[in-house]
MARTOR-171233 format. One line per field, with one value per atom (N, C-alpha, C, O): residue number from 1; residue in one letter; atom name; x, y, z. Coordinates in nm, 4 decimals, decimal comma, padded with zeros to 6 digits. Example, Ala and Ser with C-alpha at 12.3 -4.5 7.8 and 13.67 -1.06 7.14 Angstrom:
2
k = (1_1_1_1_2_2_2_2)
r = (A_A_A_A_S_S_S_S)
a = (N_CA_C_O_N_CA_C_O)
x = (01,3190_01,2300_01,3200_01,4236_01,2850_01,3670_01,2900_01,3409)
y = (-00,5690_-00,4500_-00,3300_-00,3319_-00,2250_-00,1060_00,0030_00,1138)
z = (00,7800_00,7800_00,7800_00,8465_00,7080_00,7140_00,7870_00,8039)
END
This chain:
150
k = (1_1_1_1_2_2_2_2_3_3_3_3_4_4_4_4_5_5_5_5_6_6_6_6_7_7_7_7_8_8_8_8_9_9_9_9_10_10_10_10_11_11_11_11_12_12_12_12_13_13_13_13_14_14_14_14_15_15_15_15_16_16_16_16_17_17_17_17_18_18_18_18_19_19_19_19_20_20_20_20_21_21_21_21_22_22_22_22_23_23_23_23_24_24_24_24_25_25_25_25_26_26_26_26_27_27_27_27_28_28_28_28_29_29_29_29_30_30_30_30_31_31_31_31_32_32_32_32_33_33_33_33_34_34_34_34_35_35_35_35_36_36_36_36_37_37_37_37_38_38_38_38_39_39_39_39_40_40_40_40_41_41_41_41_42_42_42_42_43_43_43_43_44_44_44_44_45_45_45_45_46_46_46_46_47_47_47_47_48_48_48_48_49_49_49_49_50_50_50_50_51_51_51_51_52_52_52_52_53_53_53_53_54_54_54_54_55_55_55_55_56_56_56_56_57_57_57_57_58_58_58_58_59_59_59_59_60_60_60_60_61_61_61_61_62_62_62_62_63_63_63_63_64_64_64_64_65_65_65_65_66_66_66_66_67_67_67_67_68_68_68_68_69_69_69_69_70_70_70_70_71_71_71_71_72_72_72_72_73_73_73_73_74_74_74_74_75_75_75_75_76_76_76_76_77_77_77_77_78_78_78_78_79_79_79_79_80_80_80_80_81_81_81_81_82_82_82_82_83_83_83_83_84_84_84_84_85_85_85_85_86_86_86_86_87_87_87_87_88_88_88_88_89_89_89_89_90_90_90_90_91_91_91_91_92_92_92_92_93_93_93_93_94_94_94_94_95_95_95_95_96_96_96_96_97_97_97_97_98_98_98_98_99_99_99_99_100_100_100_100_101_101_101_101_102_102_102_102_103_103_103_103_104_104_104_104_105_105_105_105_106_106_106_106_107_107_107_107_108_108_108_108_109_109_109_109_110_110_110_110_111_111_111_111_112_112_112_112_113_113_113_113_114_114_114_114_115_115_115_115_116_116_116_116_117_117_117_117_118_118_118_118_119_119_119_119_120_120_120_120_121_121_121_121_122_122_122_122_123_123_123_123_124_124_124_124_125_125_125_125_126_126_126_126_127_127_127_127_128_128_128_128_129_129_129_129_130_130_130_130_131_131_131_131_132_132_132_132_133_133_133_133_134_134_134_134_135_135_135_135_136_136_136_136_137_137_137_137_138_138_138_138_139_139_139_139_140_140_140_140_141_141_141_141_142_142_142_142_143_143_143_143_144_144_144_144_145_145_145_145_146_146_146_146_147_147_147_147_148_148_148_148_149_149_149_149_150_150_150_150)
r = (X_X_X_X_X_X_X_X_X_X_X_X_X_X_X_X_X_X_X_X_X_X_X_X_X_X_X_X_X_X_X_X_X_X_X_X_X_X_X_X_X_X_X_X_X_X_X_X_X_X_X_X_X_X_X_X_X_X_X_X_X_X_X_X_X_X_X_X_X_X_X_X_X_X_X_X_X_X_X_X_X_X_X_X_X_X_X_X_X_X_X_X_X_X_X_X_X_X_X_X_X_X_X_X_X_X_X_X_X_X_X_X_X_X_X_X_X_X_X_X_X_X_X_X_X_X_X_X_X_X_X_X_X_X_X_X_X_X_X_X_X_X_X_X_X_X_X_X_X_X_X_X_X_X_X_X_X_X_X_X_X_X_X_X_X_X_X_X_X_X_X_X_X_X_X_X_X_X_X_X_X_X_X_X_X_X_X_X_X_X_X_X_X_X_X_X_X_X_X_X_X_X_X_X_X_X_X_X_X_X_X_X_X_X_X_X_X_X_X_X_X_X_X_X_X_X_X_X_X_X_X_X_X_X_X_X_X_X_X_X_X_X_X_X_X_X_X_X_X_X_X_X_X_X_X_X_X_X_X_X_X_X_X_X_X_X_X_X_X_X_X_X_X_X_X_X_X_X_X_X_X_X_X_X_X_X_X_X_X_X_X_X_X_X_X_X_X_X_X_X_X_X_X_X_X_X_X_X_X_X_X_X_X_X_X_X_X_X_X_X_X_X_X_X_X_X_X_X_X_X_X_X_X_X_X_X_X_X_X_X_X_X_X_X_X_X_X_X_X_X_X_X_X_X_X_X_X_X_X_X_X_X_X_X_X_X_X_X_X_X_X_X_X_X_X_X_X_X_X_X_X_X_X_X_X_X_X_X_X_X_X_X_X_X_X_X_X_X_X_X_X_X_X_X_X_X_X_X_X_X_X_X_X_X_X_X_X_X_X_X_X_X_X_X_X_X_X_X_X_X_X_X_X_X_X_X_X_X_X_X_X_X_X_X_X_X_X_X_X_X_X_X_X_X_X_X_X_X_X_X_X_X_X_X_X_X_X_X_X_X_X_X_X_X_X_X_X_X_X_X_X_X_X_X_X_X_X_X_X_X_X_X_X_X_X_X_X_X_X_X_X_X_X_X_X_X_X_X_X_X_X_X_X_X_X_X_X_X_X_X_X_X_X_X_X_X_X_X_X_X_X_X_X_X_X_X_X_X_X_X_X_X_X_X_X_X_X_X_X_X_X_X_X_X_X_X_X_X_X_X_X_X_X_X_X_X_X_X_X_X_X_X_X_X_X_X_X_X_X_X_X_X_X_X_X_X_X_X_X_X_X_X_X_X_X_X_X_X_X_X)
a = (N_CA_C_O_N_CA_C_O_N_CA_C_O_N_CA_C_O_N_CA_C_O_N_CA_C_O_N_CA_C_O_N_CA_C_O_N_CA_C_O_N_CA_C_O_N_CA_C_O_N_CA_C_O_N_CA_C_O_N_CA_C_O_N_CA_C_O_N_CA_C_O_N_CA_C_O_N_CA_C_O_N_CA_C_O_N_CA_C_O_N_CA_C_O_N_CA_C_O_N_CA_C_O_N_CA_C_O_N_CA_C_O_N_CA_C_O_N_CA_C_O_N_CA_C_O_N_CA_C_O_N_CA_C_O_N_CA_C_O_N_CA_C_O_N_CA_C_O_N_CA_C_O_N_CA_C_O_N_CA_C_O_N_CA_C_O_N_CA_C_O_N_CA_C_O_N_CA_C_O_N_CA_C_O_N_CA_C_O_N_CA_C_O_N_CA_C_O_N_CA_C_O_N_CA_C_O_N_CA_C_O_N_CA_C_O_N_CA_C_O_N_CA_C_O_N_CA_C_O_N_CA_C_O_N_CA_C_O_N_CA_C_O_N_CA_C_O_N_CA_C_O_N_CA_C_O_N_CA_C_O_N_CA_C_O_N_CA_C_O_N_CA_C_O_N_CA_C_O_N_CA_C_O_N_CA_C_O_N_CA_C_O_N_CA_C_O_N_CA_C_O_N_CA_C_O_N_CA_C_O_N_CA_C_O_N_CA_C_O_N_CA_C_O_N_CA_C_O_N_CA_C_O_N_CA_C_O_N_CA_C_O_N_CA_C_O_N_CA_C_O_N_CA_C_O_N_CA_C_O_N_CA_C_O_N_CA_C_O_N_CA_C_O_N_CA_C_O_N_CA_C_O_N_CA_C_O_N_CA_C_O_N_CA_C_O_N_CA_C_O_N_CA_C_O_N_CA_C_O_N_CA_C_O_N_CA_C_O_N_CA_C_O_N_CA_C_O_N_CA_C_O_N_CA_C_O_N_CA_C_O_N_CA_C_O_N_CA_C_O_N_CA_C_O_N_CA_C_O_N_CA_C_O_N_CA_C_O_N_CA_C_O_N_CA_C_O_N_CA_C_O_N_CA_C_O_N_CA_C_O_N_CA_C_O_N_CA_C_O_N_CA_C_O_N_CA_C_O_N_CA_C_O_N_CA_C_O_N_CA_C_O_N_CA_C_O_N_CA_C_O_N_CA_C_O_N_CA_C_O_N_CA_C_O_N_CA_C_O_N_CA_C_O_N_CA_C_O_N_CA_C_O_N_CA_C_O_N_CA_C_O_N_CA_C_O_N_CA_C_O_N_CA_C_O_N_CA_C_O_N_CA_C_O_N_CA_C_O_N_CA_C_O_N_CA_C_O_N_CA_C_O_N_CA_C_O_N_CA_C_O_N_CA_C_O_N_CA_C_O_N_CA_C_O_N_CA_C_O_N_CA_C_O_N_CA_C_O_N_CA_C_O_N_CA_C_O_N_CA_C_O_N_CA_C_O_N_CA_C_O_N_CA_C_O)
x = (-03,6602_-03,6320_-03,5173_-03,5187_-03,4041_-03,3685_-03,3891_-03,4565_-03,3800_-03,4113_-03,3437_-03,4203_-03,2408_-03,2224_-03,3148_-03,4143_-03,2733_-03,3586_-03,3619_-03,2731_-03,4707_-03,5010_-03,3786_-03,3639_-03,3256_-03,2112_-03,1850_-03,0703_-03,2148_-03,1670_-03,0559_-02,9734_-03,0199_-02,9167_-02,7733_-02,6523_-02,8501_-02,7788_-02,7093_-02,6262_-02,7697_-02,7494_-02,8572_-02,8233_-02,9156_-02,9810_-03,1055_-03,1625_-03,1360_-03,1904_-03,2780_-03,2458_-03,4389_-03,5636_-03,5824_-03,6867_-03,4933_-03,5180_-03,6779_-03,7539_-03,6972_-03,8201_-03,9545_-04,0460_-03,9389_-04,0474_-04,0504_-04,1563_-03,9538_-03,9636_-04,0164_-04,0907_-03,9811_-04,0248_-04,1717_-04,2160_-04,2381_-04,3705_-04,4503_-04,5684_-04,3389_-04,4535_-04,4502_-04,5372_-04,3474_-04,3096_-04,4689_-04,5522_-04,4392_-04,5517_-04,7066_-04,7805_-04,7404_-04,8781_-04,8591_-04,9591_-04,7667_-04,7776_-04,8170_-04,8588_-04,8184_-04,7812_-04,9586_-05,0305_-04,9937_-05,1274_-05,2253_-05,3096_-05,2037_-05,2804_-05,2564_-05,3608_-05,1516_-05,1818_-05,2582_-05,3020_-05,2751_-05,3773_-05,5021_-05,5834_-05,5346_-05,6777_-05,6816_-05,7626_-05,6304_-05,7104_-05,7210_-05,8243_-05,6271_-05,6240_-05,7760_-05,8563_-05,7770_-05,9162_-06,0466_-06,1321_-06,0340_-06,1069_-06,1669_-06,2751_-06,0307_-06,0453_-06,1174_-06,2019_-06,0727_-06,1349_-06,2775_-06,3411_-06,3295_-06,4894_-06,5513_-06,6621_-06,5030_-06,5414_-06,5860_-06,6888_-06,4768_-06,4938_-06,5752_-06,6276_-06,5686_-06,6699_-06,8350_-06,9131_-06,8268_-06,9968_-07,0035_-07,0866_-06,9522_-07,0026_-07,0025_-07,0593_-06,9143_-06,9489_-07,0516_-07,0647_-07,0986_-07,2098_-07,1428_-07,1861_-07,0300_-06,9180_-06,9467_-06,9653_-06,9512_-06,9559_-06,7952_-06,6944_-06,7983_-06,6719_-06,6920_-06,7557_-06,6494_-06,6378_-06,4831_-06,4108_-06,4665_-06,3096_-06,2892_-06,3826_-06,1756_-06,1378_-06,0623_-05,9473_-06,1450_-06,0688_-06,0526_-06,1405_-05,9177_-05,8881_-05,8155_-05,7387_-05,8582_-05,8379_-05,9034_-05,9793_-05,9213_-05,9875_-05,8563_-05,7689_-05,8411_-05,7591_-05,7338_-05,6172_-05,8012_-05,8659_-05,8121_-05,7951_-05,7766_-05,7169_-05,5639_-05,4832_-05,5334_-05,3470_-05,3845_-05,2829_-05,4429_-05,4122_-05,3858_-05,2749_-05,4798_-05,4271_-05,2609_-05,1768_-05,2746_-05,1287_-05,0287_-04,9630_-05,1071_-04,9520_-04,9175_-04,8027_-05,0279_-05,0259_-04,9432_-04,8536_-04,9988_-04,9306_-04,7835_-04,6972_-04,7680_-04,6177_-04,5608_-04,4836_-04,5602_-04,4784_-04,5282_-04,4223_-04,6231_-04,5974_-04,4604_-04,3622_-04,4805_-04,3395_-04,2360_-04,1347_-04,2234_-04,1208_-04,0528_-03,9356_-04,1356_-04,1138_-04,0611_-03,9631_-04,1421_-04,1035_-03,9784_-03,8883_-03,9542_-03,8270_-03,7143_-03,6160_-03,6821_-03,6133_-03,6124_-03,5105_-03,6680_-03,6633_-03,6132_-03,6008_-03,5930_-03,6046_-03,4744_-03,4576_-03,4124_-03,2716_-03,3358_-03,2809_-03,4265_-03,4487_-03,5548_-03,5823_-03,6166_-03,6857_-03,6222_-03,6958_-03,5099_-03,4287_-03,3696_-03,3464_-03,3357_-03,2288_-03,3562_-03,4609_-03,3001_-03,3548_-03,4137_-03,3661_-03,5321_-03,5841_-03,5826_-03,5483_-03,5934_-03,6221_-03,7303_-03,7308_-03,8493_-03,9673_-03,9792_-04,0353_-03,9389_-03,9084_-03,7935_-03,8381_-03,7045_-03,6100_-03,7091_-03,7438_-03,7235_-03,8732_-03,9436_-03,9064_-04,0372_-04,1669_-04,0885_-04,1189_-03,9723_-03,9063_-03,8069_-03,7996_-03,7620_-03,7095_-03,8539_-03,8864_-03,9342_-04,0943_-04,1729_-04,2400_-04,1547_-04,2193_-04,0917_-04,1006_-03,9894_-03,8596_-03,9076_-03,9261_-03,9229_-03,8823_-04,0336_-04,0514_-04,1368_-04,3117_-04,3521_-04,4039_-04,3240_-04,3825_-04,3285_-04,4048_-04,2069_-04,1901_-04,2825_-04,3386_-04,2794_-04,3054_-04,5039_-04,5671_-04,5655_-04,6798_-04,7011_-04,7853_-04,6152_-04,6219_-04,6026_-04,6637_-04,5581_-04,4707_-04,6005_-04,5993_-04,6747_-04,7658_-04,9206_-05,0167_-04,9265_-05,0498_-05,0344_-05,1187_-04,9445_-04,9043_-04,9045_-05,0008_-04,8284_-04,8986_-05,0376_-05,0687_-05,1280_-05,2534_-05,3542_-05,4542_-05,2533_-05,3341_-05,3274_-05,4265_-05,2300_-05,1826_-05,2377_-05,2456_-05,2734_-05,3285_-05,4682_-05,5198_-05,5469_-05,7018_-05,7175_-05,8197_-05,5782_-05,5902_-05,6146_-05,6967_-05,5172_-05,4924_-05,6392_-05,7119_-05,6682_-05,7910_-05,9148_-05,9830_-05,9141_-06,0507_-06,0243_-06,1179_-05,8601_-05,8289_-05,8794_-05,9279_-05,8422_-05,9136_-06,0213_-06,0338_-06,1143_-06,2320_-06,2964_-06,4035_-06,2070_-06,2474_-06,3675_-06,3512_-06,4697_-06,5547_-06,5261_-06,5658_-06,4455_-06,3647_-06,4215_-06,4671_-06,4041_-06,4216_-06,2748_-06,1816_-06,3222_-06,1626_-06,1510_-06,2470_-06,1119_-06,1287_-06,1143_-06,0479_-06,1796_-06,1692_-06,0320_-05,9690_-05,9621_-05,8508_-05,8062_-05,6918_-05,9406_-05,9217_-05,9199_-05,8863_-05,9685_-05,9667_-05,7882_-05,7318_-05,7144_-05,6077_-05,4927_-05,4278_-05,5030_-05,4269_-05,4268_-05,3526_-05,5540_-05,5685_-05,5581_-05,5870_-05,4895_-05,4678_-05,2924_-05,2371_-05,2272_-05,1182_-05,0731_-04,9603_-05,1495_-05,1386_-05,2076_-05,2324_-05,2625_-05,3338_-05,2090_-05,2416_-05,0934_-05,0285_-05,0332_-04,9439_-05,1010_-05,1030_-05,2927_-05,3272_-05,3568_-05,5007_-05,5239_-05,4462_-05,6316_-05,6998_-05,8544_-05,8929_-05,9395_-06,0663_-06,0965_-06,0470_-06,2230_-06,2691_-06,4503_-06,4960_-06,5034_-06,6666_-06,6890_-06,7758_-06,5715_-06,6261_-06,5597_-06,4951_-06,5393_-06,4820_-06,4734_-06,3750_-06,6259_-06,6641_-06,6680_-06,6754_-06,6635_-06,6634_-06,5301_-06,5612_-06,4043_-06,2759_-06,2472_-06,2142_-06,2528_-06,1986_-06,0755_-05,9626_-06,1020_-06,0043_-05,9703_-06,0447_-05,8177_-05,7809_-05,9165_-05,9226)
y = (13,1473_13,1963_13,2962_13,3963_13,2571_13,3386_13,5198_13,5057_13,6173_13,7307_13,7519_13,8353_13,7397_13,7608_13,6592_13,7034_13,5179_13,4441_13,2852_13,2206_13,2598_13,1252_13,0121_12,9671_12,9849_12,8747_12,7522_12,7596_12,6717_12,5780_12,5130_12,5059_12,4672_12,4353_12,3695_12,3565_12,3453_12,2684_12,3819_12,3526_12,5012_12,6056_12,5915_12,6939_12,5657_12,5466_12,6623_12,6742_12,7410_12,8344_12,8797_12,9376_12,8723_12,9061_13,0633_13,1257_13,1096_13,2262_13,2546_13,3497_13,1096_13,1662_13,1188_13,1927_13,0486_13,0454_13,1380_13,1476_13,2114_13,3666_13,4749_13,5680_13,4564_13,5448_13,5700_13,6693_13,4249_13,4026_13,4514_13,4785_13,4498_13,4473_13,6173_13,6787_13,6725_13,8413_13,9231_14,0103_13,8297_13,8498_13,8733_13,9667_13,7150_13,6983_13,8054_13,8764_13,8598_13,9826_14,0886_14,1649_14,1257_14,2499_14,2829_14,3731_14,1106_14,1212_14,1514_14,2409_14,0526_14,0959_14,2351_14,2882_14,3081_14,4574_14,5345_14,6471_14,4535_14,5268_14,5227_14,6136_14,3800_14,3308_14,4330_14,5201_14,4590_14,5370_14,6964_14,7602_14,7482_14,8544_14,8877_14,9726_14,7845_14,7507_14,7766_14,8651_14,7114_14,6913_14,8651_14,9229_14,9018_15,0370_15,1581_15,2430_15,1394_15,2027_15,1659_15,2357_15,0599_15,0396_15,0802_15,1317_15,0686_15,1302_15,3069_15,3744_15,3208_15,4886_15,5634_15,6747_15,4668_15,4908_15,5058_15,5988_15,3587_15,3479_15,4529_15,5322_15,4820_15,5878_15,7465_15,8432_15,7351_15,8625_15,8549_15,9365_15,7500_15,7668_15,7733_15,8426_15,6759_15,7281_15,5754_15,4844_15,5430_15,4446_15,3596_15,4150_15,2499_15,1872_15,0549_14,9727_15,0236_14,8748_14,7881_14,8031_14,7176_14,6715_14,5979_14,5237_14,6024_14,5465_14,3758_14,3555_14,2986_14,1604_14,0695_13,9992_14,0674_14,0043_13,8375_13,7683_13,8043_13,7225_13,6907_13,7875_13,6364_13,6719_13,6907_13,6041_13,8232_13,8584_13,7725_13,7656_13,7296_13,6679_13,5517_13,5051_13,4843_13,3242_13,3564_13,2648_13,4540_13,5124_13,4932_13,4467_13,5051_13,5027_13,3625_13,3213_13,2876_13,1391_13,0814_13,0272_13,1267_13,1390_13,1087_13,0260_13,3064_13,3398_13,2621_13,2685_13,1793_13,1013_12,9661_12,9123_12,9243_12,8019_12,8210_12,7503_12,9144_12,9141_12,9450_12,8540_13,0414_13,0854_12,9301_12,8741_12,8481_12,7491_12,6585_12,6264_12,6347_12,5224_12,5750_12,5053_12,7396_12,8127_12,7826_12,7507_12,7974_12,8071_12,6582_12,6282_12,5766_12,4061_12,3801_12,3289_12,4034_12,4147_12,4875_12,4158_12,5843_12,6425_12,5868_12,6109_12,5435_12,4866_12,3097_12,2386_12,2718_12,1717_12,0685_11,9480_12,1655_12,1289_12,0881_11,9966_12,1411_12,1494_12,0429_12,0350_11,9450_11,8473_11,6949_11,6068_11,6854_11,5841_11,6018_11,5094_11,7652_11,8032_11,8318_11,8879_11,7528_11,7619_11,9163_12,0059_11,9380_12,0685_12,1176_12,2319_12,1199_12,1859_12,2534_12,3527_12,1991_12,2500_12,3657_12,4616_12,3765_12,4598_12,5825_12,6931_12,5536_12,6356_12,7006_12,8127_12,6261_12,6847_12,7749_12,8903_12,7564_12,8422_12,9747_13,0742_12,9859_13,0806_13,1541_13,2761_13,1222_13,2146_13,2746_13,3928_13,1513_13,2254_13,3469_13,4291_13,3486_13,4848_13,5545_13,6770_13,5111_13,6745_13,7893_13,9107_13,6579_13,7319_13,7962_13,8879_13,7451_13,7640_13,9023_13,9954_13,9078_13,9599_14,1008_14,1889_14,1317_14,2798_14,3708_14,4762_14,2710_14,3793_14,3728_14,4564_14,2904_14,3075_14,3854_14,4751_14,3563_14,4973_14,6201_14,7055_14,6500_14,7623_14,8270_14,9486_14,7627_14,7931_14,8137_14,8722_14,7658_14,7679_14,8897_14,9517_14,8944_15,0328_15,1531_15,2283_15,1844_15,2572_15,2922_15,4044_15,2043_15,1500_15,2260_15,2975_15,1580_15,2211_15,4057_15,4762_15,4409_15,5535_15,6423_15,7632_15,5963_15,6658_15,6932_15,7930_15,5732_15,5951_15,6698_15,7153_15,6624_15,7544_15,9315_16,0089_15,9519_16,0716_16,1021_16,1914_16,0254_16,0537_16,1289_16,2218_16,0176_16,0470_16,1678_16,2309_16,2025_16,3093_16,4559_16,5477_16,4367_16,5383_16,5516_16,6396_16,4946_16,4925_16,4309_16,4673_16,3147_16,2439_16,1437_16,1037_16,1148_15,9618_15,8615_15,8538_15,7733_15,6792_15,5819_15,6239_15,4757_15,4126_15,3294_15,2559_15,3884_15,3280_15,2031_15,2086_15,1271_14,9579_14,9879_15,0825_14,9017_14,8748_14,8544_14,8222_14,8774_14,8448_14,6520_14,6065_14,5701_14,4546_14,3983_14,2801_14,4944_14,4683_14,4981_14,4108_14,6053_14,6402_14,4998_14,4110_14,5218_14,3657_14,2418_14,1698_14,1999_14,0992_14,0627_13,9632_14,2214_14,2453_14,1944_14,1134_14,2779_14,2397_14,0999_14,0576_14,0380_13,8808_13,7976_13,6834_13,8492_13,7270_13,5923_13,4749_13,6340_13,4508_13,4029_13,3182_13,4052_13,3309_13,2467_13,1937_13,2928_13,3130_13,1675_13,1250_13,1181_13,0386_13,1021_13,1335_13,1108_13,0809_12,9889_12,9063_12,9791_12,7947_12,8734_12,9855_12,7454_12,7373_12,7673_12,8370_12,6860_12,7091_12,8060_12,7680_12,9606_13,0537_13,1678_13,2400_13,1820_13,2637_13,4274_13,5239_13,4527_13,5383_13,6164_13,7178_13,6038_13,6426_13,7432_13,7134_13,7956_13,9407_13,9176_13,9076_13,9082_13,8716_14,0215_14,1027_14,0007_14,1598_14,1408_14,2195)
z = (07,3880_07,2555_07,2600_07,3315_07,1670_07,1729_07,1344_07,0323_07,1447_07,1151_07,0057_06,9576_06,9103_06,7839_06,6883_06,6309_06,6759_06,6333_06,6992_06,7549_06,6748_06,7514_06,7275_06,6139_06,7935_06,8621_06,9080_06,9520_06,9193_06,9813_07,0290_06,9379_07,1205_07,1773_07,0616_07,0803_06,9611_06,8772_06,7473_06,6612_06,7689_06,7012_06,5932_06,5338_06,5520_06,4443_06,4679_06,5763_06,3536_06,3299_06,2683_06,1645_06,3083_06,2381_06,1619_06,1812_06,0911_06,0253_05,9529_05,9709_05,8486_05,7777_05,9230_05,9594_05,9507_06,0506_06,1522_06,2142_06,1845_06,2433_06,1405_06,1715_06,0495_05,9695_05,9008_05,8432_05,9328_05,9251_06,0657_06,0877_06,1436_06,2897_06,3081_06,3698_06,2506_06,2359_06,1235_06,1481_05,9972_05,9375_05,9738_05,9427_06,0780_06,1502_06,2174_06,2073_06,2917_06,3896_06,3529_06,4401_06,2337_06,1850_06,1691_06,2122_06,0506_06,0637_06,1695_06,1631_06,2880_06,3760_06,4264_06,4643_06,4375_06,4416_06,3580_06,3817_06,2367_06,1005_06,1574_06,1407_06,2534_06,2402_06,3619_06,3301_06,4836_06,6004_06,5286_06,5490_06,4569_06,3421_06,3133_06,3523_06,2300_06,1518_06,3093_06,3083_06,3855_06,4853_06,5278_06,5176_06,5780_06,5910_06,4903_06,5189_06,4077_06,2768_06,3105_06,3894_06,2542_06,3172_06,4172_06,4023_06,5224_06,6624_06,6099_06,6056_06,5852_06,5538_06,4509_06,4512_06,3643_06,2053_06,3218_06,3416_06,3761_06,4530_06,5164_06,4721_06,5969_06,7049_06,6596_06,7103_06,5410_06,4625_06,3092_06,2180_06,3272_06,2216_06,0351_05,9430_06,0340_05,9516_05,8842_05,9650_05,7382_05,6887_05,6784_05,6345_05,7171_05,7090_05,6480_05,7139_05,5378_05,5001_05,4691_05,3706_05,5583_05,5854_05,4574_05,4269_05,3660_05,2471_05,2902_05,3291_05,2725_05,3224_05,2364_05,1865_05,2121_05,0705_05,1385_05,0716_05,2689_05,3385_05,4781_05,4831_05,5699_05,7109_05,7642_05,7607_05,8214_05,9406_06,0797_06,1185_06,1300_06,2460_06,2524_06,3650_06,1518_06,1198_06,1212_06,1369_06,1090_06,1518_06,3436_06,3953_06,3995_06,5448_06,5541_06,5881_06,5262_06,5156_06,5047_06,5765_06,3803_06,2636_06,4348_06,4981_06,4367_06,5056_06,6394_06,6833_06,7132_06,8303_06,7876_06,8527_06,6564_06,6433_06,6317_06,6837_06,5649_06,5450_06,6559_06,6862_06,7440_06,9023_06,9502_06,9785_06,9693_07,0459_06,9874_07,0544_06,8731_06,7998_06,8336_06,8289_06,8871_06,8394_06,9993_07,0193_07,0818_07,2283_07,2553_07,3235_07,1910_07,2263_07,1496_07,2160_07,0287_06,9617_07,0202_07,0011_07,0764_07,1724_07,3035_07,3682_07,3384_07,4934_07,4873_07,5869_07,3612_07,3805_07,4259_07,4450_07,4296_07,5543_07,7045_07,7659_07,7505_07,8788_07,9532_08,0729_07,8136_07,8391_07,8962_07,9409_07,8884_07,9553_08,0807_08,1586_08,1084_08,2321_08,3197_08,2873_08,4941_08,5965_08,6030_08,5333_08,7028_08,6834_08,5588_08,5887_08,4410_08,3198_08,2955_08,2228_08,3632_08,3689_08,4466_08,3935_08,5590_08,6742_08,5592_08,5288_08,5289_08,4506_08,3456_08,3084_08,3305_08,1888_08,2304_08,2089_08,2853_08,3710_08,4027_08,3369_08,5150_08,5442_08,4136_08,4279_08,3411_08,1921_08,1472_08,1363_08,1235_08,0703_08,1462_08,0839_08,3049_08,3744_08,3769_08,3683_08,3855_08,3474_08,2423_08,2514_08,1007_07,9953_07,9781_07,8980_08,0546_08,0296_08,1057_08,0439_08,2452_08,3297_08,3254_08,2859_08,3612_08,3376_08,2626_08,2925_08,1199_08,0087_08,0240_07,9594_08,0940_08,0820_08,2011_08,1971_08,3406_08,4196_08,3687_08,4329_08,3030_08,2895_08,1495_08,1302_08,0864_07,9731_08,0757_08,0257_08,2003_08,2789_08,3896_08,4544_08,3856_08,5213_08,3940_08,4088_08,2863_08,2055_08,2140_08,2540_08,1790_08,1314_08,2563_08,2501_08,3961_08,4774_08,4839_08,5030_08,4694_08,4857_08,3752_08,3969_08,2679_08,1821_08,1843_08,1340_08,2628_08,2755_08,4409_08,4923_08,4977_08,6338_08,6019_08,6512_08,5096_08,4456_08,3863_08,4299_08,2932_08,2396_08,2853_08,2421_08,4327_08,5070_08,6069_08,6561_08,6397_08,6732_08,6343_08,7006_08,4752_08,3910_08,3516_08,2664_08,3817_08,3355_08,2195_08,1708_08,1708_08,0612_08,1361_08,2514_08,0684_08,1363_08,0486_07,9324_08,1159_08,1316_08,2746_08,3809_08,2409_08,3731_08,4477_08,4150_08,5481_08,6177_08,6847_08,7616_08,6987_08,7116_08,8960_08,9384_08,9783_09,1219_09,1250_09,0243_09,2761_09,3183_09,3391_09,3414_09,3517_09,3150_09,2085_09,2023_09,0594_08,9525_08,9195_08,8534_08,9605_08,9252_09,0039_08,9486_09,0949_09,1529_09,1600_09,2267_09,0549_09,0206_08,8651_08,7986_08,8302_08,6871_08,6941_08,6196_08,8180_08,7986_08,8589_08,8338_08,9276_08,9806_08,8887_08,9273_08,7163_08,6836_08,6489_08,6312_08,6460_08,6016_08,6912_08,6954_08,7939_08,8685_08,9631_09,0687_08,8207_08,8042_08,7080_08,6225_08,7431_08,6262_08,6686_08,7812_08,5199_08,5361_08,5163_08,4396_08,6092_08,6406_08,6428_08,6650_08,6080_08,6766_08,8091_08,8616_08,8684_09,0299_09,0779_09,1756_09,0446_09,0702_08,9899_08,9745_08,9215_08,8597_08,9425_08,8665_09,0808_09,0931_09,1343_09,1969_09,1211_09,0901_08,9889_08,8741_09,0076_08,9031_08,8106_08,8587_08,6621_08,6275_08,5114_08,4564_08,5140_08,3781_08,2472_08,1527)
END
């Protein structure tokens, strides 16, 4: 994809269907919002009733279907040329992996700090943390239920 707007080799340019998948995003930040809010209402004994003038929850969908068309529509130069798939996979952990390293080493660092200070927090095993940052390279299966996964 391109990073301004979705592209294809041919130039041709999904503006409103970015702009829908920008939309679903926004929602699903409403819905974990919402999520949070509840969490906190319960445990403080605080009445909360979420106003749903739609189901939230059906935007995650939304937003999957659309990044898949969006990803296959953009890539779709690369389905004829030798290795394309291979080219694919590797643009996909470039543009993937940094930023979910880089959001989990935070993550860790913040619940390190935590338990530093005396917050109770629980801090994940050292095989939970390296198998956090090796999960693309993880499937869960039946026959390997006991693998630690993020």
């Amino acid at each position: 994809m391109n990073p301004q707007f979705t592209q294809n080799r041919s130039g041709q340019r999904l503006l409103l269907v970015q702009a829908l998948r920008a939309v679903a995003a926004a929602m699903i930040v409403v819905l974990h919002a919402e999520s949070l809010v509840r969490i906190y209402a319960e445990q403080h004994n605080y009445s909360f009733t979420p106003i749903e003038i739609f189901p939230l929850g059906a935007v995650v969908d939304l937003f999957f279907v659309i990044s898949g068309f969006v990803i296959v529509y953009s890539s779709q130069g690369l389905f004829a040329e030798a290795g394309g798939a291979r080219t694919f996979m590797v643009r996909r952990l470039i543009r993937i992996l940094p930023l979910y390293w880089a959001a989990l080493t935070l993550r860790v660092t913040g619940l390190a700090i935590a338990v530093l200070i005396g917050a109770t927090v629980s801090f994940p095993s050292l095989t939970a943390i390296i198998t956090s940052y090796l999960s693309f390279l993880m499937t869960r299966s039946a026959t390997a239920p006991i693998i630690p996964f993020p």
